[in-house]
N, C-alpha and C positions, 0 to 999 in steps of 0.2 A: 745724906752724906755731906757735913759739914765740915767746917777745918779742923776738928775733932779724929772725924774719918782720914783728911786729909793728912794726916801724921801718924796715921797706924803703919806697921809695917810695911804690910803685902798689896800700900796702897796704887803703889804706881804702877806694879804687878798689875793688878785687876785693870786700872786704868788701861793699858798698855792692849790686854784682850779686850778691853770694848772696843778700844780701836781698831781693832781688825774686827770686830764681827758688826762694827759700825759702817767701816769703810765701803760693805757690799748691802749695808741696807739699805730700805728706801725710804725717803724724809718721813712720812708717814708710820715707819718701824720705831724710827729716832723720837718722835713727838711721844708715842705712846708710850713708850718707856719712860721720857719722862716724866710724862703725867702720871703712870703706877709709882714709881720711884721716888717721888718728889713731893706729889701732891698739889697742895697749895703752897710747896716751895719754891716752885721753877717760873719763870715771869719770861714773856715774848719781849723782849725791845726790839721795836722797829720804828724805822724813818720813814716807812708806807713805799718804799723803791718795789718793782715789780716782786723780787723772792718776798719782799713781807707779807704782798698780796695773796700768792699762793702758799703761804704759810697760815695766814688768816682763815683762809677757803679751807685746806687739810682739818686746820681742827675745827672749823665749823662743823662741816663734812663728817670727823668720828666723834662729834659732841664731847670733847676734852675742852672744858671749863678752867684755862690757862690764864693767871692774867696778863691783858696786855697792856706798857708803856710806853709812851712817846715822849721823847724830848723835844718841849718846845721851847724852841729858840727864841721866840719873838721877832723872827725875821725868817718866816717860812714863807714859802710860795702860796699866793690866795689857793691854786692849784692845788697844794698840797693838802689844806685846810677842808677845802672841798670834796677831797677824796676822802680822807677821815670822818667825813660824814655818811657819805657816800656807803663806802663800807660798811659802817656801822649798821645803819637801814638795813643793808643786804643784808648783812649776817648774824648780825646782836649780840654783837661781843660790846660789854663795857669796855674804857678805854681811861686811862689815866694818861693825864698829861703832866708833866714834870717841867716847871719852868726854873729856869736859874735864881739864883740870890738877887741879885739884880735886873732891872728895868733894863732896856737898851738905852734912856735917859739917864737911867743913874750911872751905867757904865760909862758914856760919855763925860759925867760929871767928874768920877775919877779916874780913869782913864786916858780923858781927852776923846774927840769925838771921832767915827771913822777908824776904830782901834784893830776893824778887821781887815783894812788895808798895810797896816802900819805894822802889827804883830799879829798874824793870825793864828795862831798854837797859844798865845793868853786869849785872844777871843773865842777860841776852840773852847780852850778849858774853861773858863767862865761861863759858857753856855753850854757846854753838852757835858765835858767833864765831873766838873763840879756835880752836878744837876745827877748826872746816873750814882755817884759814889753813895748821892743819899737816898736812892732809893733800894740799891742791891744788896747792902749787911741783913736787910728783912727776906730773903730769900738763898737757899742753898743749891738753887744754879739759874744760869740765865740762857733763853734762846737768839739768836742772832741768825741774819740773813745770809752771811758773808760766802763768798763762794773764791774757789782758787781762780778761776778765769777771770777776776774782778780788776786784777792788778799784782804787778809784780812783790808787793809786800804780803801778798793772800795765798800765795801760789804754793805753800806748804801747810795750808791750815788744817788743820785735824778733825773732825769729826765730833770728836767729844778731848775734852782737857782740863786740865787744874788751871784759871785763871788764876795765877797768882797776885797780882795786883787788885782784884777784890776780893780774892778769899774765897771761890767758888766755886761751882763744875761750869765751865763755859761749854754750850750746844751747837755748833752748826750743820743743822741738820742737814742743808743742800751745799755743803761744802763741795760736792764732785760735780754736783750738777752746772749746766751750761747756760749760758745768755740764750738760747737759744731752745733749749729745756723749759726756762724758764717760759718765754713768750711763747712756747706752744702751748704750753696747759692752760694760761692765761685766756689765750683763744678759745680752744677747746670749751671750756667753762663757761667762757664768755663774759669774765673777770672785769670790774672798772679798774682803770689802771689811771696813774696821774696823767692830764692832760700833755706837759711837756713834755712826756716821750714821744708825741709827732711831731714835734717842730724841734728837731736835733740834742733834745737832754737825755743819754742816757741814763746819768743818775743827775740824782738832784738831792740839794741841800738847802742853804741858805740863800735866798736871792740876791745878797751881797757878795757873794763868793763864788754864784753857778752862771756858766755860760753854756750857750747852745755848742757844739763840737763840729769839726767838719768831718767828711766821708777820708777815714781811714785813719782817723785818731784814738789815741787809747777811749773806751768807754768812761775812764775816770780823770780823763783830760779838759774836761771842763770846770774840774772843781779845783779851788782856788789857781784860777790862773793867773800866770807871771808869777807864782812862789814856788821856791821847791818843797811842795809838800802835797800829799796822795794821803796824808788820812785826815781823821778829825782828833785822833786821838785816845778814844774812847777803845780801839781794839789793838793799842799798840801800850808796850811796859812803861812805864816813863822812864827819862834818865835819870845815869846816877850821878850825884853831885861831886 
């Protein structure tokens, strides 16, 4: 189903029913369809936050050979680093890493240095923007962690959709599921999860931009604090000029 599909008629029709017969599956329904449907089309991006964990585990779990991406930033949490390994071992999934155009040197070089203080949506795009656009035109859809209880700009995400800013079918297969969903199965399993989820990080990104959170703050309130901004970019349209 490529942009092809995407401009038949009765597309957004059919769109429209997988949404409802998505909206009561379970992430596990959603993978596999992908996998039939897609093939070696469909690609996991994940940051390794706890949903990517259990999304890793799922398809280890029905042996759907998906591939999966990471965006590295060059300013990821050693933590971070270590869980990507970590997993890996566990479950033997190859893993492509996607770095940006530039070094975090050479961006200081033109940039100026410290640019994710100063502008953090050019530092966003430069590192994770940039970086996903060229690896997703090779795929006709993509999986994502995102869940509605993440954050008030998540809290109508859909199930399955026409990303139109890559030209794709966008996946979230635990769109309905809960933080709380999530760390149960995680347990259950007995899942390696990043280390700074016990020392106050809900989520976690770039260790220029992520703080620990206190008790009764948004779960995405530690990332880039003191700016108004809740995403990275990567799942939001851009504007229009």
């Amino acid at each position: 189903m490529g942009f092809q599909a995407a401009k038949a008629s009765n597309f957004e029709e059919e769109l429209a029913a997988l949404q409802r017969q998505f909206e009561q599956a379970s992430p596990q329904e959603v993978l596999r369809w992908a996998a039939e449907h897609f093939g070696e089309k469909v690609v996991l991006v994940t940051s390794f936050q706890p949903t990517g964990v259990v999304t890793l585990h799922m398809l280890s779990e029905m042996k759907l050979n998906i591939p999966v991406v990471t965006l590295d930033t060059g300013l990821l949490f050693p933590e971070t680093y270590e869980l990507m390994e970590t997993l890996q071992a566990r479950l033997g999934f190859s893993l492509t890493k996607v770095q940006p155009p530039m070094s975090v040197e050479q961006q200081a070089e033109h940039y100026g240095d410290r640019l994710w203080e100063r502008d953090p949506d050019q530092c966003c795009h430069l590192r994770k923007v940039l970086p996903l656009q060229s690896v997703l035109p090779a795929y006709d859809a993509w999986i994502t962690g995102i869940r509605r209880d993440q954050s008030a700009t998540r809290t109508k995400t859909p199930v399955i959709s026409w990303d139109n800013r890559y030209q794709l079918i966008k996946l979230c297969p635990f769109a309905t599921w809960t933080e709380e969903m999530v760390w149960t199965y995680i347990h259950a399993y007995e899942l390696p999860y990043n280390k700074l989820h016990d020392l106050g990080y809900p989520s976690i990104g770039c260790l220029t931009c992520t703080r620990a959170v206190s008790q009764g703050e948004d779960i995405r309130a530690g990332r880039w604090a003191n700016h108004v901004k809740t995403e990275c970019g990567i799942h939001i349209a851009p504007k229009e000029s």
